[in-house]
LOVO-724703 format. One record per residue (C-alpha): residue number from 1; residue in three letters; x, y, z. Coordinates in steps of 0.001 Angstrom, whole numbers, plus 500000, padded with zeros to 6 digits. Example, Ala and Ser with C-alpha at 12.3 -4.5 7.8 and 13.67 -1.06 7.14 Angstrom:
// LOVO-724703
num | residuo | u | v | w
1 | ALA | 512300 | 495500 | 507800 $
2 | SER | 513670 | 498940 | 507140 $
//
This chain:
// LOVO-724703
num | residuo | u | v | w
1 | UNK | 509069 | 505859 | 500958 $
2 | UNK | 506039 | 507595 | 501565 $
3 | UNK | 505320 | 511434 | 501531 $
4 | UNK | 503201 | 513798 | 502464 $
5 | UNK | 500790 | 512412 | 505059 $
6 | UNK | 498500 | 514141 | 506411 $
7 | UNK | 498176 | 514957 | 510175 $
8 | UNK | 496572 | 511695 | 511762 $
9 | UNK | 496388 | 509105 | 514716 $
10 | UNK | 497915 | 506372 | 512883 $
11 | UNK | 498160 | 504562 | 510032 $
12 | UNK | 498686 | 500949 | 507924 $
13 | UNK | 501075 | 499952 | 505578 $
14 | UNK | 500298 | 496845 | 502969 $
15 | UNK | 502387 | 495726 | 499939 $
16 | UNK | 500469 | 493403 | 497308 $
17 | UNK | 501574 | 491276 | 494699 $
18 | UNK | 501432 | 490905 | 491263 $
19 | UNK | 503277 | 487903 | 489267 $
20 | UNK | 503669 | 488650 | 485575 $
21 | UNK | 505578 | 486023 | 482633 $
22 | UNK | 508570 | 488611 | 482352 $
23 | UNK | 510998 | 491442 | 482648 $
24 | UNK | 508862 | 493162 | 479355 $
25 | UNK | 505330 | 492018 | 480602 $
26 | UNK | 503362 | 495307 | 480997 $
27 | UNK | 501555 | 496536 | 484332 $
28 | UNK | 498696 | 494101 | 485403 $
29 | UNK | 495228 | 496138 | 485363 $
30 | UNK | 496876 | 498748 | 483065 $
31 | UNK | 498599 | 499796 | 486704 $
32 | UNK | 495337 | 500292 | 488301 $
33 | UNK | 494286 | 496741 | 489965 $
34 | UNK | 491103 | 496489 | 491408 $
35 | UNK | 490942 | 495826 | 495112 $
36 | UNK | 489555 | 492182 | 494577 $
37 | UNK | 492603 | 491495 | 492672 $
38 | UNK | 494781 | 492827 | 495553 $
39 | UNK | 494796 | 489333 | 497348 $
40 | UNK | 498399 | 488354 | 497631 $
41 | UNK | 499134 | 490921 | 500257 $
42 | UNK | 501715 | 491172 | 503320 $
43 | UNK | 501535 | 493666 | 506260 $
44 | UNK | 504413 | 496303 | 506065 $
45 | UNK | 503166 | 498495 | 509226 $
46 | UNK | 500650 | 497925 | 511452 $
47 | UNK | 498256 | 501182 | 512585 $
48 | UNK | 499558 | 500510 | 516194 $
49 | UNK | 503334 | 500573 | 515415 $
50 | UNK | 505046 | 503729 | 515929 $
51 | UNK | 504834 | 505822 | 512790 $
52 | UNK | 509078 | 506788 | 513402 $
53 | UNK | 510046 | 502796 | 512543 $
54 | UNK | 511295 | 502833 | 508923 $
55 | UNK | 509011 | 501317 | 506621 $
56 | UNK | 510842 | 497884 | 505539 $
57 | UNK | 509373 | 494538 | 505159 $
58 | UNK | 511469 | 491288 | 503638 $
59 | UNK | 508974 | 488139 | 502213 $
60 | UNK | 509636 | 485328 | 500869 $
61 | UNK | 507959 | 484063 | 497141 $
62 | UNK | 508813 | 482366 | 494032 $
63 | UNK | 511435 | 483551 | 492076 $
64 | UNK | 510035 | 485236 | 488621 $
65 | UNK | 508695 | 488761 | 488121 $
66 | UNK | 506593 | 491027 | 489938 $
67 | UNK | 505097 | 494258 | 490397 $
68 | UNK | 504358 | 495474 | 493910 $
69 | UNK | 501146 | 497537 | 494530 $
70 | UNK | 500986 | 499844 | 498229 $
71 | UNK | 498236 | 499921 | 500092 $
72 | UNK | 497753 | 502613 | 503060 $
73 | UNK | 495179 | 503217 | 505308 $
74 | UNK | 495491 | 506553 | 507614 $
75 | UNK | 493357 | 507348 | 510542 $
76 | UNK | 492604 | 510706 | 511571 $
77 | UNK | 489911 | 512676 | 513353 $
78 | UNK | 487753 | 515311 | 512913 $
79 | UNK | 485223 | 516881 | 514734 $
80 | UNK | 485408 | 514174 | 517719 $
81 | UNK | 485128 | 511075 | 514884 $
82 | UNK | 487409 | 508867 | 513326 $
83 | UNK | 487939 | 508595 | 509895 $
84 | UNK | 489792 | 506129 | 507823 $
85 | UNK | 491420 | 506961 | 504216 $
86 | UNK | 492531 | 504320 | 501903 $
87 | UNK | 494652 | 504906 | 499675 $
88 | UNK | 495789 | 502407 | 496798 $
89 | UNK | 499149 | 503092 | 494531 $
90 | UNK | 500910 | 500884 | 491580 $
91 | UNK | 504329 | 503045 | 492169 $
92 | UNK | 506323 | 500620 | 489384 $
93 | UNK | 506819 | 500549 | 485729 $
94 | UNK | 508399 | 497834 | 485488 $
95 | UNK | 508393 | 494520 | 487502 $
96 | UNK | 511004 | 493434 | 489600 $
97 | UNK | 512979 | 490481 | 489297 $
98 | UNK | 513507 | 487944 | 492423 $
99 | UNK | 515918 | 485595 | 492586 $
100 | UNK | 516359 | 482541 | 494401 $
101 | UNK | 518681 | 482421 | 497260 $
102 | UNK | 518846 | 486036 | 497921 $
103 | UNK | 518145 | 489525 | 499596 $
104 | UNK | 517864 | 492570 | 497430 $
105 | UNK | 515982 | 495710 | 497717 $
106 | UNK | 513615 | 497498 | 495946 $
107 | UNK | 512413 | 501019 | 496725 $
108 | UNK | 508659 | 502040 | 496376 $
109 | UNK | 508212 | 505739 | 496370 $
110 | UNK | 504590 | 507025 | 496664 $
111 | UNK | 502806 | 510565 | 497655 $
112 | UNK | 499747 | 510983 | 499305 $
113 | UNK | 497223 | 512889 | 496886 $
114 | UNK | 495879 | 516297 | 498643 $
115 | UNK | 492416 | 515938 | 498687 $
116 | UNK | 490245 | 517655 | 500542 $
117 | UNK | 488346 | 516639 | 503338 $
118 | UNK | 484681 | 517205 | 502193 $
119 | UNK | 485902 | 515917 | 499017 $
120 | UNK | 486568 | 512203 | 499775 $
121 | UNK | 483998 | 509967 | 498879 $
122 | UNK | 482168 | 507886 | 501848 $
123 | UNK | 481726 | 504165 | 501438 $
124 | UNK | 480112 | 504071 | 504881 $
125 | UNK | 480351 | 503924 | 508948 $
126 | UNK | 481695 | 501379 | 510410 $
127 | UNK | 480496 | 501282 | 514285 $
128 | UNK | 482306 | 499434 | 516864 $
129 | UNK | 480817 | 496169 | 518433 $
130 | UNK | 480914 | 496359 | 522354 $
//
């Protein structure tokens, strides 16, 4: 579940995982992985999918713990330019168990922190390649 977008174009949906030993083990990263670590990663949305499709994803992976991190990227513009905002969340407190052999489902609730525009910091400008 995701709330509070801002208005934009479009945006991406990612959901990363994190294996730990057990149902007790704490968050990896103290909840707060840094992107390197963020490598075991499956698509949830596209940008160009319709942003009405419900946001649901199924994958397949070992059975043992995990916790999930989300990933979202929106795209919006401003001023006749496009701008991308990434956003990273660790929404658990607990891992999640997956069993073999099964379906089950696991909600990840996040909110979109209201930051303001000339507030976000700039890693750079990306320019298209004709």
């Amino acid at each position: 579940m995701l709330r509070g977008l801002p208005p934009h174009k479009m945006y991406s949906v990612t959901v990363t995982f994190f294996p730990v030993p057990s149902a007790a083990s704490p968050a990896p990263y103290d909840g707060n992985p840094p992107a390197n670590r963020m490598t075991d990663t499956a698509s949830v949305k596209e940008a160009e999918e319709p942003d009405d499709n419900h946001l649901r994803f199924s994958f397949q992976c070992t059975a043992g713990h995990y916790y999930l991190g989300v990933g979202v990227i929106v795209y919006f513009e401003r001023d006749g330019k496009m701008f991308a905002q990434v956003e990273r969340f660790f929404p658990m407190t607990a891992p999640c168990e997956v069993r073999g052999g099964g379906e089950q489902q696991i909600q990840l609730a996040v909110s979109w922190p209201d930051i303001p525009f000339d507030e976000l910091h700039t890693y750079g400008t990306a320019h298209p390649q004709r």
